[in-house]
C-alpha positions, 0 to 999 in steps of 0.5 A: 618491334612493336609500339606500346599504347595505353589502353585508355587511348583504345576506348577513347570515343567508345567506352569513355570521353576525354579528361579535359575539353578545350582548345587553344586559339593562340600560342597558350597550349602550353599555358593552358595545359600545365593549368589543368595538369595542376588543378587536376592534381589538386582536385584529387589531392583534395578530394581524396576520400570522398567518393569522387570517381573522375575530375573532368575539366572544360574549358571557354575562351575566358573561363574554366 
């Protein structure tokens, strides 16, 4: 039996970055995770039709 695993993981690094760069100091992973599912949803529902090719989020200890 074999593992399936997303293309898009093989290229990480090479061909592409990552979708969202951040890092959490304290226990907001979660937090902070479901914030940026949400707003990448509402980016591409908003932006539909309007030549954005990728939503890319970062984030600093105190902003997004």
């Amino acid at each position: 039996m074999s593992h399936t695993v997303h293309p898009y993981s093989h290229r990480l690094g090479i061909l592409r970055d990552w979708k969202s760069r951040w890092f959490s100091k304290d226990k907001k992973f979660r937090e902070f995770l479901k914030c940026d599912v949400l707003l990448r949803e509402y980016l591409v529902k908003k932006l539909r039709g309007m030549y954005v090719s990728a939503v890319e989020i970062e984030r600093s200890e105190k902003n997004v």
